[in-house]
C-alpha positions as CSV (number, residue, x, y, z in Angstrom):
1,X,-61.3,20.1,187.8
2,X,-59.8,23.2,188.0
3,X,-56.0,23.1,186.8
4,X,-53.4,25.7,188.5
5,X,-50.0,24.3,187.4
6,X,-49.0,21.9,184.7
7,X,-45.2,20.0,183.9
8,X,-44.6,20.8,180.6
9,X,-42.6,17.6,179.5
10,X,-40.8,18.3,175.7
11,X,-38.6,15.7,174.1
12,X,-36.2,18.4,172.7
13,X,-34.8,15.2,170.2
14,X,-37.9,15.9,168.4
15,X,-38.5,18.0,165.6
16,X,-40.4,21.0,166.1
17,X,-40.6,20.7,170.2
18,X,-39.3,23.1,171.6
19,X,-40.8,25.6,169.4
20,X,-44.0,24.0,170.4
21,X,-43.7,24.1,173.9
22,X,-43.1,27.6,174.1
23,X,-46.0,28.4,172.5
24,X,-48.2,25.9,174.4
25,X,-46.4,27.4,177.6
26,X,-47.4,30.9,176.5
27,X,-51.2,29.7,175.9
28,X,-51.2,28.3,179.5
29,X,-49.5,31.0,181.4
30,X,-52.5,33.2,179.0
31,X,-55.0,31.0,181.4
32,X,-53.1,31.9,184.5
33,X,-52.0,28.0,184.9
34,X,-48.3,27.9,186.1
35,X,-46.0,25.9,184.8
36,X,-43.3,23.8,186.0
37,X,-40.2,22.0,184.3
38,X,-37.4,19.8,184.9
39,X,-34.2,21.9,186.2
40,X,-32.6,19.9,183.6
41,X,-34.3,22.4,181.0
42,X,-33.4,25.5,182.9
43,X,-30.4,26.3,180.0
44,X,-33.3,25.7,177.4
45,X,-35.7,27.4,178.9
46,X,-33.8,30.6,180.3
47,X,-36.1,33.6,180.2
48,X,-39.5,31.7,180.0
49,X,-42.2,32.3,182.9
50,X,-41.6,29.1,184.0
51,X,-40.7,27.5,187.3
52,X,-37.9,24.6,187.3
53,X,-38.4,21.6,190.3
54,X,-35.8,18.6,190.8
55,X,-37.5,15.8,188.7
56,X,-38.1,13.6,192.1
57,X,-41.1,16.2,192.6
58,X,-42.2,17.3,189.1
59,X,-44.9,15.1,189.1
60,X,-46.3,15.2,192.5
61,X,-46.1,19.1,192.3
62,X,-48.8,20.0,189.6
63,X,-52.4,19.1,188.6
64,X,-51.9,18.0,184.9
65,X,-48.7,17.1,183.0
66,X,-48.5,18.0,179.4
67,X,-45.8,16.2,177.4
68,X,-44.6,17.7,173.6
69,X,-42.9,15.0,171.4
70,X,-44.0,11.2,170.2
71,X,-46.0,8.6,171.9
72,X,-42.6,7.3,173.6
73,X,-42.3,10.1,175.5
74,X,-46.3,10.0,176.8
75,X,-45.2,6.6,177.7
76,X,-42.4,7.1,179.3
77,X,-44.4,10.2,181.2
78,X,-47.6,7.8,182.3
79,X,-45.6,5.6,184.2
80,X,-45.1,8.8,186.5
81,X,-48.4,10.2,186.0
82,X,-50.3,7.2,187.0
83,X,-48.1,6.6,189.9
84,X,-48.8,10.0,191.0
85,X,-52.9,10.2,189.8
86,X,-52.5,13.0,187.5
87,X,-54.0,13.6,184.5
88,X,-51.8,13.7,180.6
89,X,-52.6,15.5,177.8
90,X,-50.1,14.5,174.7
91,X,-48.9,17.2,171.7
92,X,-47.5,15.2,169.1
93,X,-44.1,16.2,167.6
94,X,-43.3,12.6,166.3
95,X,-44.7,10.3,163.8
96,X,-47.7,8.4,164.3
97,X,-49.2,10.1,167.7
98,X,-51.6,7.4,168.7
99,X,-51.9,8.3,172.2
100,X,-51.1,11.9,171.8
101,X,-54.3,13.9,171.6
102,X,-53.5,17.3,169.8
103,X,-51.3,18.2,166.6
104,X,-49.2,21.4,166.6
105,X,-51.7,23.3,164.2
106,X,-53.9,22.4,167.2
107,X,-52.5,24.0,170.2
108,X,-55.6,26.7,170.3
109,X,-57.8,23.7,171.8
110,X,-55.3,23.9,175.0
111,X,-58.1,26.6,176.4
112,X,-60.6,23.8,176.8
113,X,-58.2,23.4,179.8
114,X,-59.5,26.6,181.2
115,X,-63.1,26.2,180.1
116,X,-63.7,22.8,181.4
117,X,-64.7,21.7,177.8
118,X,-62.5,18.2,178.1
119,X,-63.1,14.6,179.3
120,X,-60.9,12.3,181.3
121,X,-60.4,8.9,179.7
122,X,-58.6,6.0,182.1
123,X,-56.4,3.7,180.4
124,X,-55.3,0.3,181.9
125,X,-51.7,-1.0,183.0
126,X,-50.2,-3.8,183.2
127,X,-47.6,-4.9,185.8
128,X,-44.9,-7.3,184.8
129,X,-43.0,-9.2,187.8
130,X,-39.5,-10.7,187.4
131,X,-39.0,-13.3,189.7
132,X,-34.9,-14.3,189.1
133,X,-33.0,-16.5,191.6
134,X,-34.8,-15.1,194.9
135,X,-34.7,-11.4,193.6
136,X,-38.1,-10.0,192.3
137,X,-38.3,-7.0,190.1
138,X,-41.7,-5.1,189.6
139,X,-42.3,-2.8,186.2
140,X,-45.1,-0.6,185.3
141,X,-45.7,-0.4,181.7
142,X,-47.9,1.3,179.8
143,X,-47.8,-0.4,176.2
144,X,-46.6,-3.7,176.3
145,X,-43.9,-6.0,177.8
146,X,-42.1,-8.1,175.4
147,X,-40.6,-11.0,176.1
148,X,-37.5,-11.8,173.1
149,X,-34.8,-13.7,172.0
150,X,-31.0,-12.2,171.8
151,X,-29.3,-11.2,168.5
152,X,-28.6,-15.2,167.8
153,X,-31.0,-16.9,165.6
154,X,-33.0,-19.6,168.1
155,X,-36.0,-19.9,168.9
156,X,-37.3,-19.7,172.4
157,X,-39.3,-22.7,174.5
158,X,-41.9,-20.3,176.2
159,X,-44.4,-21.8,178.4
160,X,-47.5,-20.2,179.6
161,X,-50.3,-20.9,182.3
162,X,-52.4,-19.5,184.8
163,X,-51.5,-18.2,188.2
164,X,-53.4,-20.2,191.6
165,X,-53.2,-23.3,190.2
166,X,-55.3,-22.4,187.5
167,X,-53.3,-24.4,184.9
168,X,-51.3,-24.9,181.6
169,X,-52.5,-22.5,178.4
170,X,-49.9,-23.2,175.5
171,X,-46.2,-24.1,174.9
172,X,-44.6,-22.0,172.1
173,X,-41.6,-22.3,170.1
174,X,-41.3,-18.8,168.7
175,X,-39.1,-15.4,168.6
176,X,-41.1,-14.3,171.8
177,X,-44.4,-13.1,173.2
178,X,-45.7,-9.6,173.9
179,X,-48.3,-9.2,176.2
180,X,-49.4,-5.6,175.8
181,X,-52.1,-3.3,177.2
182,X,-55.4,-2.1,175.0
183,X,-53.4,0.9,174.8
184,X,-50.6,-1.2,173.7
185,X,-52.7,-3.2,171.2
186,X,-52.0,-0.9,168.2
187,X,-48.3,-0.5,168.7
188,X,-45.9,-3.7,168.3
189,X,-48.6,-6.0,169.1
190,X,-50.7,-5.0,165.8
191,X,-47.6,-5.2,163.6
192,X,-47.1,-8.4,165.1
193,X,-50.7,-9.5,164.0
194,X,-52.8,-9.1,167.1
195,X,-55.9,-7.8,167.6
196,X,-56.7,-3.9,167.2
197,X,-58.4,-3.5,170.8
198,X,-60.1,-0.5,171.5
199,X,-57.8,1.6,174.6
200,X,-60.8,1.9,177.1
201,X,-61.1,-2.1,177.4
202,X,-59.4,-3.8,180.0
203,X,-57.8,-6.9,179.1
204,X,-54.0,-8.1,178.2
205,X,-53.4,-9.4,174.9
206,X,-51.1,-12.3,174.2
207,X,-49.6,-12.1,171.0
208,X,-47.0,-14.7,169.7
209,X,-43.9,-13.5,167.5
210,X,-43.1,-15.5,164.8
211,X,-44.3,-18.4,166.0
212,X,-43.0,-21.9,165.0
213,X,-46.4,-23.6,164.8
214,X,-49.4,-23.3,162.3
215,X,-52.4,-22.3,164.3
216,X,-50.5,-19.7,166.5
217,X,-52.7,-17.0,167.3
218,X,-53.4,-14.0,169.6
219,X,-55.2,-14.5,172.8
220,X,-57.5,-11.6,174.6
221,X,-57.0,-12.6,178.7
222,X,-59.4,-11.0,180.9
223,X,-58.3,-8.4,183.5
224,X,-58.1,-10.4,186.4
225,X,-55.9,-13.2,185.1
226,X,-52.4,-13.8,186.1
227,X,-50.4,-15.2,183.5
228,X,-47.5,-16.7,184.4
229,X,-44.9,-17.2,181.4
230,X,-41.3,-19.3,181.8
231,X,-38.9,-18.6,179.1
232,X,-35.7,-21.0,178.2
233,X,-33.9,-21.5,175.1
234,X,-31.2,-24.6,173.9
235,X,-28.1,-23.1,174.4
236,X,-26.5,-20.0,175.8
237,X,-28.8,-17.8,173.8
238,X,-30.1,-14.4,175.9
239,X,-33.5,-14.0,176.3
240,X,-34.6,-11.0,177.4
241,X,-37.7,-8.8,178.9
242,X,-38.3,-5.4,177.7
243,X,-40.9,-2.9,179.1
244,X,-42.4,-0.2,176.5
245,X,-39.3,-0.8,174.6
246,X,-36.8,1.0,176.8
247,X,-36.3,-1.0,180.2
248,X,-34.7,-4.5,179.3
249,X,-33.6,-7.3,181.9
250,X,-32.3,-10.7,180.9
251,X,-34.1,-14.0,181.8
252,X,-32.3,-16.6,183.2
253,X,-33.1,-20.4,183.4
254,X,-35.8,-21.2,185.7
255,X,-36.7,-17.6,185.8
256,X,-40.4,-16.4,186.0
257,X,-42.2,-13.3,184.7
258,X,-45.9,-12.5,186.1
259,X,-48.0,-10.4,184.2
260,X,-51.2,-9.1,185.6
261,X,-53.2,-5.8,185.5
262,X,-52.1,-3.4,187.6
263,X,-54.2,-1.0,190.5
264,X,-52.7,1.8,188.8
265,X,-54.3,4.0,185.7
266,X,-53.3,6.2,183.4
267,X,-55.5,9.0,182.9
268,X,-55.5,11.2,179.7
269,X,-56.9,14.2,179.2
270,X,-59.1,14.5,176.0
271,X,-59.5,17.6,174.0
272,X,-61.9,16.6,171.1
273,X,-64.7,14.5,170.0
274,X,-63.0,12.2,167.7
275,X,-63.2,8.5,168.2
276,X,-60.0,5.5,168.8
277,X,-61.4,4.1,165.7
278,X,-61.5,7.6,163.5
279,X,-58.1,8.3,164.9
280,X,-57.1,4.9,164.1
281,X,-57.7,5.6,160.2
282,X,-56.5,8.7,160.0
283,X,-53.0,8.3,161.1
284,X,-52.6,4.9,159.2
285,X,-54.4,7.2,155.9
286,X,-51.8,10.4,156.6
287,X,-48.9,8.1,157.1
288,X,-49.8,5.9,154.1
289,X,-50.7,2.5,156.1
């Protein structure tokens, strides 16, 4: 694939970002790719060989979208990109970088863009339904949706089963649920104690929080199941649903959330050689994990 214009996407909250991106926009515009930006950055950005777009089009006007900041900000920008089929490539500004796929001392590897020397590596969603009193909400997400108590301290009656009649799983009395992607798996998920699943898989895992019950454990659901998951709680307490931690909606009584893999992908663009399970070790090794 030959790439003529890329969305720079920075997280100018981060540290280092914007210093970043304009060197990463200087390496691109070196390969003859154009670049594109958020007018929303046009104050930031004044002077740069860059072209600004109203954000309604920023994704659907370039072959490849490069984000600069932490994994929430990849997240946020895969939503987009897999709604739109175009490929991501992360530089890490934050902390851990998990999905992100170069460093800042690492920017020079950005001309594999222009040499062809990179792979594309698809990533599985999942799409979380909110079915509330006749309304029905859809969400995209990336990493995980979790499904949590409010601030008061009760536990939450959360029943799960199988869409079509496929029938009852488990009843749990617990803080919550999350029900994250493979790409998901190493984020809340792990320090919730499920399973480190490697990103490529496709599968949703089921991971209890806190659970009040002995033998609670994570459970791996293939692909092509439909969970259905009903949420109540004793008293007035909020429960809520949060997608990638940043979109939250509260569950009512008798409400129902569907989660089930969606027909989109997210496609990231891969630089180097180095396997999820070597990256895995070496950010939990630099970070002291």
């Amino acid at each position: 694939m030959s790439f003529k214009t890329a969305a720079v996407v920075p997280n100018l909250t981060k540290k280092r970002a914007y210093t970043v991106s304009i060197e990463a926009i200087s390496l691109l515009r070196a390969m003859d790719i154009a670049v594109i930006m958020s007018k929303r950055y046009r104050e930031s950005y004044r002077n740069i060989d860059v072209r600004f777009v109203d954000d309604s089009v920023l994704y659907s006007s370039c072959d490849l979208v490069i984000t600069i900041g932490g994994d929430g900000t990849i997240i946020h920008a895969a939503r987009h990109t897999s709604e739109n089929s175009k490929p991501l490539l992360g530089i890490n500004t934050g902390r851990l970088g998990f999905v992100a796929e170069i460093e800042p001392n690492e920017l020079s590897l950005l001309t594999r863009l222009a040499s062809g020397e990179y792979t594309i590596e698809k990533r599985m969603l999942i799409k979380v339904i909110h079915k509330s009193r006749g309304a029905v909400k859809e969400y995209l997400s990336v990493n995980d949706a979790v499904i949590s108590r409010g601030s008061l301290s009760r536990l939450i009656d959360i029943n799960v089963s199988l869409a079509q009649d496929k029938g009852y799983i488990c009843n749990y009395r617990a803080d919550g649920l999350i029900f994250s992607t493979p790409t998901g798996s190493s984020a809340y998920s792990l320090a919730a104690g499920g399973p480190v699943v490697e990103p490529t898989m496709k599968c949703i895992i089921m991971t209890p929080i806190c659970s009040h019950a002995l033998f609670a454990r994570p459970v791996v659901f293939s692909h092509e199941s439909d969970i259905v998951v009903k949420a109540s709680c004793d008293d007035d307490t909020e429960v809520f649903l949060t997608i990638d931690g940043a979109k939250t909606e509260t569950i009512k009584k008798d409400d129902t959330v569907v989660v089930t893999c969606a027909e989109e992908e997210a496609e990231l663009i891969r630089l180097k050689n180095k396997t999820f399970y070597r990256v895995l070790n070496d950010k939990f090794t630099e970070r002291g994990g």
